[in-house]
TIMI-2910 file (N, C-alpha, C, CB; in pm, 1 decimal, decimal comma, always signed):
<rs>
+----------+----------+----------+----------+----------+----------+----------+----------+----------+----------+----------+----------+------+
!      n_x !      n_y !      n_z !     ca_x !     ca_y !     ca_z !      c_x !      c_y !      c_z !     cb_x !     cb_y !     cb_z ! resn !
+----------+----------+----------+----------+----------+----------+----------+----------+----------+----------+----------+----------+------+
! -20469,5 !  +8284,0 !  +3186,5 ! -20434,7 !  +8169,0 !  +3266,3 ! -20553,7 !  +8129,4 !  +3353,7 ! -20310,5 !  +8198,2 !  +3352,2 !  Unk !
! -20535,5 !  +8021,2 !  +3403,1 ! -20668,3 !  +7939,8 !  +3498,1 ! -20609,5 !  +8048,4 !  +3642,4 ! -20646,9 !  +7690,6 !  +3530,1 !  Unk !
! -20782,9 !  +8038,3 !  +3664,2 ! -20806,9 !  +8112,2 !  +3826,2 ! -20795,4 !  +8010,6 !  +3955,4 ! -20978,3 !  +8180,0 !  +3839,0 !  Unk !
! -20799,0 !  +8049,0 !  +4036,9 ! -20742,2 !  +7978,5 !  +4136,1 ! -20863,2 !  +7895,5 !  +4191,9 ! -20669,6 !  +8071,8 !  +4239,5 !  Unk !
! -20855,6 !  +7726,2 !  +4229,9 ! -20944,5 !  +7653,4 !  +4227,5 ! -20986,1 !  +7592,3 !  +4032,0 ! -21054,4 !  +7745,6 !  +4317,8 !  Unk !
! -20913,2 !  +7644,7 !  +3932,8 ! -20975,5 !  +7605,0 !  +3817,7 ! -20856,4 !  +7485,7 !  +3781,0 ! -21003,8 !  +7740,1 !  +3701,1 !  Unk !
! -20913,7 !  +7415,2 !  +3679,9 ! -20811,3 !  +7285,2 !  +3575,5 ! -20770,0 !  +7355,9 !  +3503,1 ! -20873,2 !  +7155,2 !  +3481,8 !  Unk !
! -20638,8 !  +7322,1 !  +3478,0 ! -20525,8 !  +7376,3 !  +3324,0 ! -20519,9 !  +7286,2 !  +3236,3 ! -20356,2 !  +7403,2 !  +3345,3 !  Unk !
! -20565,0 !  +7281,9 !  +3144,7 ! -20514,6 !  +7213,6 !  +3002,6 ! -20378,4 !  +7201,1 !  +3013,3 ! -20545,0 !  +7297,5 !  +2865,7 !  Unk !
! -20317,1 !  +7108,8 !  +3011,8 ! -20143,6 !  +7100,8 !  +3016,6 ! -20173,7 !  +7093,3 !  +2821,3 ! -20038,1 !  +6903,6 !  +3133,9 !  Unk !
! -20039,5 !  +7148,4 !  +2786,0 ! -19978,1 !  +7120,4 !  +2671,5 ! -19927,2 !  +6982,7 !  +2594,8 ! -19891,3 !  +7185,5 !  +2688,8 !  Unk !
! -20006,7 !  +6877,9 !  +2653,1 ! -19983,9 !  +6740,2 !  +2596,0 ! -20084,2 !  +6651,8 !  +2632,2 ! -19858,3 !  +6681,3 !  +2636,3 !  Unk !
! -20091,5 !  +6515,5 !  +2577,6 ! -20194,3 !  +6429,0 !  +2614,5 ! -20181,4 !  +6355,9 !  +2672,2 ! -20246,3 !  +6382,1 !  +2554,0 !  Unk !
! -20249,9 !  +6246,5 !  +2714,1 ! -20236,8 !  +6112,8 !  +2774,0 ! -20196,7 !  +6037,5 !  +2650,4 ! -20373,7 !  +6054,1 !  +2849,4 !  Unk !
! -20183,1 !  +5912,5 !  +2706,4 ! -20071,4 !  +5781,8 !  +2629,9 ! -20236,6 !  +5726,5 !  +2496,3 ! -19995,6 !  +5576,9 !  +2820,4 !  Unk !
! -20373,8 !  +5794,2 !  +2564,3 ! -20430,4 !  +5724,5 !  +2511,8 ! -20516,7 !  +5835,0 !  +2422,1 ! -20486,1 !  +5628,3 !  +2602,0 !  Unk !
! -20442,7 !  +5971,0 !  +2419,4 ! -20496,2 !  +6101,7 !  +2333,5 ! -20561,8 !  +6174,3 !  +2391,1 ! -20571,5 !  +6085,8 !  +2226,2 !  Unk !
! -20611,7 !  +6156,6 !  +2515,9 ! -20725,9 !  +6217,9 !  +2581,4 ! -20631,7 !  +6352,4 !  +2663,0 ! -20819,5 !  +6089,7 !  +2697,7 !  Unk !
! -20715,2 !  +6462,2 !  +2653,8 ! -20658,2 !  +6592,7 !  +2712,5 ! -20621,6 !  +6543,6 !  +2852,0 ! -20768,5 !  +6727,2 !  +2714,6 !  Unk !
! -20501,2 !  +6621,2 !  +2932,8 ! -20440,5 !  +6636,1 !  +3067,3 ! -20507,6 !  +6734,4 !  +3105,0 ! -20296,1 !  +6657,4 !  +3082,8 !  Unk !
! -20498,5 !  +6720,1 !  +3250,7 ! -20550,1 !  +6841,1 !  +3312,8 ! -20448,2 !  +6865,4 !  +3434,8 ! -20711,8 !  +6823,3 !  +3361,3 !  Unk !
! -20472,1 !  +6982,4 !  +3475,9 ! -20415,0 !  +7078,9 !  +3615,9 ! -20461,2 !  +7007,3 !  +3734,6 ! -20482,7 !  +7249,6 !  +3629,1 !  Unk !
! -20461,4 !  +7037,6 !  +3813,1 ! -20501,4 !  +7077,4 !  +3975,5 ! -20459,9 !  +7102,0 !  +4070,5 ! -20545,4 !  +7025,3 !  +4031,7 !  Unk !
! -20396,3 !  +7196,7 !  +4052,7 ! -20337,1 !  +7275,3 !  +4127,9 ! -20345,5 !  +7480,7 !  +4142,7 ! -20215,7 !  +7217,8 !  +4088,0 !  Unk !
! -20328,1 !  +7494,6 !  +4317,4 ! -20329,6 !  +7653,2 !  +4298,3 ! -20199,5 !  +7685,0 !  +4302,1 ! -20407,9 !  +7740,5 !  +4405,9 !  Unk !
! -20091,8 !  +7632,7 !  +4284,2 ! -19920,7 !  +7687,9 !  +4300,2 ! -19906,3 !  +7690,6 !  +4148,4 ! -19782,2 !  +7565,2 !  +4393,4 !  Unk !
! -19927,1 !  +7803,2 !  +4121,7 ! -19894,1 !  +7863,8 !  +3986,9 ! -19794,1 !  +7842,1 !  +3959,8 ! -19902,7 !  +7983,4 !  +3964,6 !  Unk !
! -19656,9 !  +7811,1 !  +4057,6 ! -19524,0 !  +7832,5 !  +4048,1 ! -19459,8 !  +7657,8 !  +4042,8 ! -19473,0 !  +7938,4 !  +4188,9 !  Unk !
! -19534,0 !  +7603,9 !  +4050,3 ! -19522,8 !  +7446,2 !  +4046,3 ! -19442,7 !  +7385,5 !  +3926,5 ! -19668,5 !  +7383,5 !  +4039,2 !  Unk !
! -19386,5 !  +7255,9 !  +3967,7 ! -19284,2 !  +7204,6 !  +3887,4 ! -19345,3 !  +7183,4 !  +3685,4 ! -19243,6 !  +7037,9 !  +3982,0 !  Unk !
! -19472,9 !  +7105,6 !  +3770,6 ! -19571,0 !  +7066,7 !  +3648,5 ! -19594,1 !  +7219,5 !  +3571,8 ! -19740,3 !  +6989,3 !  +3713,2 !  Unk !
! -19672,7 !  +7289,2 !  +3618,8 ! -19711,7 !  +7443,9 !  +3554,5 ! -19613,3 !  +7522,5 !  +3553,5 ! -19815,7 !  +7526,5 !  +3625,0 !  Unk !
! -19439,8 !  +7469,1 !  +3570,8 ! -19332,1 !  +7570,1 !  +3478,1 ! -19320,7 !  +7450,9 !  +3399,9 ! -19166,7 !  +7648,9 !  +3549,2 !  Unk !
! -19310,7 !  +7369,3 !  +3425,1 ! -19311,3 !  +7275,8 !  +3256,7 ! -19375,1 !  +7313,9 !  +3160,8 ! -19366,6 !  +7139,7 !  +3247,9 !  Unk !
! -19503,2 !  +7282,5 !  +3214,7 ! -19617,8 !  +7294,4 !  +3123,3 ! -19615,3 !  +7489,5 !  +3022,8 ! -19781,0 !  +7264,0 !  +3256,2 !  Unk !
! -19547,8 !  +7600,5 !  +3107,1 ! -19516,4 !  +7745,5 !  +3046,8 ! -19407,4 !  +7686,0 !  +3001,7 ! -19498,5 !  +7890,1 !  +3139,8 !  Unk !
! -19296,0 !  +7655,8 !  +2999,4 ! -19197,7 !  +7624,5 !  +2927,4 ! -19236,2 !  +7524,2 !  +2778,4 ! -19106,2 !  +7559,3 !  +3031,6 !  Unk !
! -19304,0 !  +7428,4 !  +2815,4 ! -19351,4 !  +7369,3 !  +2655,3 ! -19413,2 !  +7451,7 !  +2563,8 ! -19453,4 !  +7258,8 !  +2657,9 !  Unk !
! -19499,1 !  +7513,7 !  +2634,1 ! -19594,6 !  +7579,5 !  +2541,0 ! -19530,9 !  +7725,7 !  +2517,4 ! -19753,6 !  +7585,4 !  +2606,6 !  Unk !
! -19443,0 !  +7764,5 !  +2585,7 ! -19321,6 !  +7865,8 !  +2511,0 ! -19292,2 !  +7805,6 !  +2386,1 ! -19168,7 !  +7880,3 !  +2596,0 !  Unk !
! -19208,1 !  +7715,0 !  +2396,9 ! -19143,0 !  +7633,1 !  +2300,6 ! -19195,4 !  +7615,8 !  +2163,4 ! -19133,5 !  +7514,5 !  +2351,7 !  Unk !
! -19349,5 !  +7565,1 !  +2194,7 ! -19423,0 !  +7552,8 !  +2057,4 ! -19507,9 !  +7652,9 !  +2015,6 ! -19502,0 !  +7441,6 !  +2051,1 !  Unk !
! -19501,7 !  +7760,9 !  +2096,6 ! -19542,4 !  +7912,5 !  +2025,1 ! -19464,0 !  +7931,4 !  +1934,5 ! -19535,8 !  +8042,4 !  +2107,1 !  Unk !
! -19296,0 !  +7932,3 !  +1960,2 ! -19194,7 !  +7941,4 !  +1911,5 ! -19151,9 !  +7875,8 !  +1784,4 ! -19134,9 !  +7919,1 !  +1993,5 !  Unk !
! -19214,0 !  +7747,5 !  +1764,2 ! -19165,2 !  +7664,1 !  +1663,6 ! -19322,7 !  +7709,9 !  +1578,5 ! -19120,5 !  +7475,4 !  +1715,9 !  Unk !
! -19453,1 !  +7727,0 !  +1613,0 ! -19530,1 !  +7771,6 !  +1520,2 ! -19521,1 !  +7907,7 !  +1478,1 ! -19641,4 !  +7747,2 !  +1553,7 !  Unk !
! -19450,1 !  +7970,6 !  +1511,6 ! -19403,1 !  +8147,8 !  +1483,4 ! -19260,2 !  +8100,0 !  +1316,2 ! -19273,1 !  +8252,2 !  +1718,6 !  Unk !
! -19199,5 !  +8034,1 !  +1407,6 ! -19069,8 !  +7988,9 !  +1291,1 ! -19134,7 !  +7912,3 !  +1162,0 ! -18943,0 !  +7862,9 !  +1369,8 !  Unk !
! -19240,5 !  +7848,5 !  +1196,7 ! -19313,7 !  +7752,0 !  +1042,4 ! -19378,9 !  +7867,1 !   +979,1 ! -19459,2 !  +7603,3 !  +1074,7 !  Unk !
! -19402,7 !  +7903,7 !  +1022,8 ! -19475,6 !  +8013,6 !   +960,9 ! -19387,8 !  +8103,9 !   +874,2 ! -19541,6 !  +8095,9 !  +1067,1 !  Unk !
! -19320,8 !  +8134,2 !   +952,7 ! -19212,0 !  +8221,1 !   +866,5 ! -19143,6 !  +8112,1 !   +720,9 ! -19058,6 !  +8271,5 !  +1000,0 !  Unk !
! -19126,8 !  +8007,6 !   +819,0 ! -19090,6 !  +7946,8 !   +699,6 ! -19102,1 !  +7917,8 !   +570,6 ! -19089,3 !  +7892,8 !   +711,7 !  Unk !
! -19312,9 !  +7903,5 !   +580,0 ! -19393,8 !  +7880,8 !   +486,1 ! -19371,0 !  +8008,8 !   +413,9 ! -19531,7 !  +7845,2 !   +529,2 !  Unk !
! -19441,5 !  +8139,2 !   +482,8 ! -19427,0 !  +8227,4 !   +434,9 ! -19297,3 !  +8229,3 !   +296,0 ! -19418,1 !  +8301,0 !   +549,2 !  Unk !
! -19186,8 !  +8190,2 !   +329,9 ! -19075,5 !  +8265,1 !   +209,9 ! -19100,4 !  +8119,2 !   +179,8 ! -18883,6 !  +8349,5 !   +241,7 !  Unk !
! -19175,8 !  +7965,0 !   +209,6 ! -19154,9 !  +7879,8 !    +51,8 ! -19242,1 !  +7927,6 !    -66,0 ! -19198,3 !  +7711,0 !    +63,4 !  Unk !
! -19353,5 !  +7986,4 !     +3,2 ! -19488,5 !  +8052,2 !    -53,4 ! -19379,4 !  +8150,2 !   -170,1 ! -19611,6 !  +8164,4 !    +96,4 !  Unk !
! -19321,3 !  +8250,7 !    -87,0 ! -19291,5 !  +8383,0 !   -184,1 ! -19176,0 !  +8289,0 !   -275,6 ! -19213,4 !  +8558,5 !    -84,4 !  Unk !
! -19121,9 !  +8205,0 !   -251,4 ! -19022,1 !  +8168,3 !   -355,0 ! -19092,9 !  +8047,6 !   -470,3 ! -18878,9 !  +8102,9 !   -266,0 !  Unk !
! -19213,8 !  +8037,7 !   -434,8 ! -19271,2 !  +7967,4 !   -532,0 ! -19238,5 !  +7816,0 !   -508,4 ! -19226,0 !  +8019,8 !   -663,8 !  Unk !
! -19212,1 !  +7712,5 !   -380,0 ! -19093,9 !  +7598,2 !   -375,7 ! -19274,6 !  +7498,1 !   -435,5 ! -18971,4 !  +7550,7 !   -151,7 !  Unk !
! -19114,3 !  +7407,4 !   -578,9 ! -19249,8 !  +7364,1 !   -616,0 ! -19261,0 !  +7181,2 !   -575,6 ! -19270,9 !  +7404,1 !   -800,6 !  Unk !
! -19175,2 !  +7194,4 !   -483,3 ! -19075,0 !  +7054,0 !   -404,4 ! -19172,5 !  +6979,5 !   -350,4 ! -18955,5 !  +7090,8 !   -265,6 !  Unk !
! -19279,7 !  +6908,2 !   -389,2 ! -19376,2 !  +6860,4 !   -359,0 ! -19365,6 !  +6784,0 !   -231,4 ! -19414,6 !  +6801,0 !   -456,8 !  Unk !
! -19238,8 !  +6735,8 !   -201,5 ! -19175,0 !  +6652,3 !    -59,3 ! -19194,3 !  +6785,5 !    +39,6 ! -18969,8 !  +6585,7 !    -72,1 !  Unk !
! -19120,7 !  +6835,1 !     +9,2 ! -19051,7 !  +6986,6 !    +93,3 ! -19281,8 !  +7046,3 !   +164,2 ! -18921,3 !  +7181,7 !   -124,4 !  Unk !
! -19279,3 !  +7106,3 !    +23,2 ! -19435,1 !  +7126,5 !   +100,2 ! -19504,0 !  +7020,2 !   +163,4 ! -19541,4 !  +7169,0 !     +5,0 !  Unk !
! -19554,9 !  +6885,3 !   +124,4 ! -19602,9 !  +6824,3 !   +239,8 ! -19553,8 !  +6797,6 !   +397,0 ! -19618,8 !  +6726,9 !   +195,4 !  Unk !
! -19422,7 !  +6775,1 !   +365,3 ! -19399,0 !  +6811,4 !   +523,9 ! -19396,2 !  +6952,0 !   +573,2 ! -19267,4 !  +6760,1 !   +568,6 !  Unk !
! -19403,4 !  +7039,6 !   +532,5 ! -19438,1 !  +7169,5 !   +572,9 ! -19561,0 !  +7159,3 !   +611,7 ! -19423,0 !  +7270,0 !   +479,9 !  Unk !
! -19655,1 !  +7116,7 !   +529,3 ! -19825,7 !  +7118,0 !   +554,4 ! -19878,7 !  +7014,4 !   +729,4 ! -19910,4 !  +7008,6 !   +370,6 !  Unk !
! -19745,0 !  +6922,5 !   +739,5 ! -19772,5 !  +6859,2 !   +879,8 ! -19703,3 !  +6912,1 !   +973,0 ! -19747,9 !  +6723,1 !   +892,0 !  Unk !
! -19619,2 !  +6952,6 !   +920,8 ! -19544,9 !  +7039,4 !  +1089,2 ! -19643,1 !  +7157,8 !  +1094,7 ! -19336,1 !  +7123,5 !  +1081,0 !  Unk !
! -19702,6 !  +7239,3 !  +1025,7 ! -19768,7 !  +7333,4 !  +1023,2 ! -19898,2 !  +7314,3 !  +1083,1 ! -19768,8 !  +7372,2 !   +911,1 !  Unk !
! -19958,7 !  +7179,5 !  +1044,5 ! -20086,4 !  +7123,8 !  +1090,4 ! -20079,4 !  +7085,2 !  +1238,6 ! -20124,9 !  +7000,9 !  +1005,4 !  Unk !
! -19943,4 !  +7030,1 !  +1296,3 ! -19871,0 !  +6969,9 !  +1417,0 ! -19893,6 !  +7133,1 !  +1514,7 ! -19668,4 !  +6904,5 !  +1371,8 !  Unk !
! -19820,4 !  +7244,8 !  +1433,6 ! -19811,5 !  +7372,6 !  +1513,5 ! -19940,5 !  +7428,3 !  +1507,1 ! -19705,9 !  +7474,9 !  +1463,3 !  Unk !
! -20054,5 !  +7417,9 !  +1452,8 ! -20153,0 !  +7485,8 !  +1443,0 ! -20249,2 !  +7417,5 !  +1587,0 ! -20210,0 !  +7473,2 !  +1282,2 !  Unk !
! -20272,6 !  +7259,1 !  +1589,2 ! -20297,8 !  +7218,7 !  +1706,5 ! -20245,6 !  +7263,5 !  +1810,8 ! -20285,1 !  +7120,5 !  +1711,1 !  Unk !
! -20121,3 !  +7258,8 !  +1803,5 ! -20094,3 !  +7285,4 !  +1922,0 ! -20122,5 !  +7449,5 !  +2024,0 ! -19966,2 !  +7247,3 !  +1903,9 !  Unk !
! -20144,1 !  +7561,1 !  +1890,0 ! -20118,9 !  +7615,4 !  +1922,3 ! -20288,4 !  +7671,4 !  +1953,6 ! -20012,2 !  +7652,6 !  +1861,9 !  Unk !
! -20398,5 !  +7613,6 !  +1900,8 ! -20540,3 !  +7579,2 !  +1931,4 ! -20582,9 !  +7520,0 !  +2074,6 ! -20579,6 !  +7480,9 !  +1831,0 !  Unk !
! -20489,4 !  +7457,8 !  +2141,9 ! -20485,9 !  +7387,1 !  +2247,6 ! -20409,7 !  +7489,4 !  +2367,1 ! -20412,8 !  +7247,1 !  +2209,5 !  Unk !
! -20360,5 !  +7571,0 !  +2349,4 ! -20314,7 !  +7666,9 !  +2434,5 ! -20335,5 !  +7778,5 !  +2426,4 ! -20217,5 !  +7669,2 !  +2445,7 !  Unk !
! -20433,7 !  +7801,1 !  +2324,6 ! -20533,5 !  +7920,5 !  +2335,5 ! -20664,1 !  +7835,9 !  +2371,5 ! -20550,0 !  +8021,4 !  +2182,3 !  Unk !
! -20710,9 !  +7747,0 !  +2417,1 ! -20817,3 !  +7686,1 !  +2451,1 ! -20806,5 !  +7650,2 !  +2575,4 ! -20846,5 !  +7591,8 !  +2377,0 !  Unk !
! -20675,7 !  +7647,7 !  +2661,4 ! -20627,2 !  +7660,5 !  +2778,0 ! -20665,8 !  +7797,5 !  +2883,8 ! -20493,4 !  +7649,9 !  +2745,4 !  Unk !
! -20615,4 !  +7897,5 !  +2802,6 ! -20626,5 !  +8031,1 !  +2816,4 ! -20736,1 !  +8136,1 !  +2839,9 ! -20583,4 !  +8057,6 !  +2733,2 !  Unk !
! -20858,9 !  +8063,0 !  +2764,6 ! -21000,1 !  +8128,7 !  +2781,7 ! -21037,1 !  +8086,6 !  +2900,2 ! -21109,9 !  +8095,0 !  +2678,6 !  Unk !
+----------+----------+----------+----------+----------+----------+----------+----------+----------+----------+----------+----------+------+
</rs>
């Protein structure tokens, strides 16, 4: 997590794509339990795609619909989850 006096990467963007930032030292703040609560959330949903992929992989799914949207929610969870380990360092 950010040290005290540092910017947090929040877990979302501006309206115009550009990264959010922190500024704040109240760790305990409305914004920075949001911001741990989202990025709970989409740890969570990139842990579940995964699994998911995993058994379309082992079952061979040859559902060409079914895998491309797998390949964007997966691509969706992989950002995101690049962005809150890039928070973190």
């Amino acid at each position: 997590m950010t040290t005290r006096g540092e910017l947090r990467l929040l877990p979302w963007t501006g309206p115009d794509g550009k990264p959010c930032y922190l500024s704040t030292d109240d760790q305990g703040g409305y914004v920075s339990r949001l911001a741990d609560h989202i990025e709970a959330f989409q740890l969570g949903m990139a842990s579940r795609l995964l699994e998911h992929a995993r058994q379309a992989f082992d079952d061979k799914t040859e559902d060409l619909e079914e895998l491309h949207l797998l390949t964007a929610q997966l691509t969706s969870a992989l950002r995101d989850v690049v962005r809150i380990a890039t928070s973190r360092v």
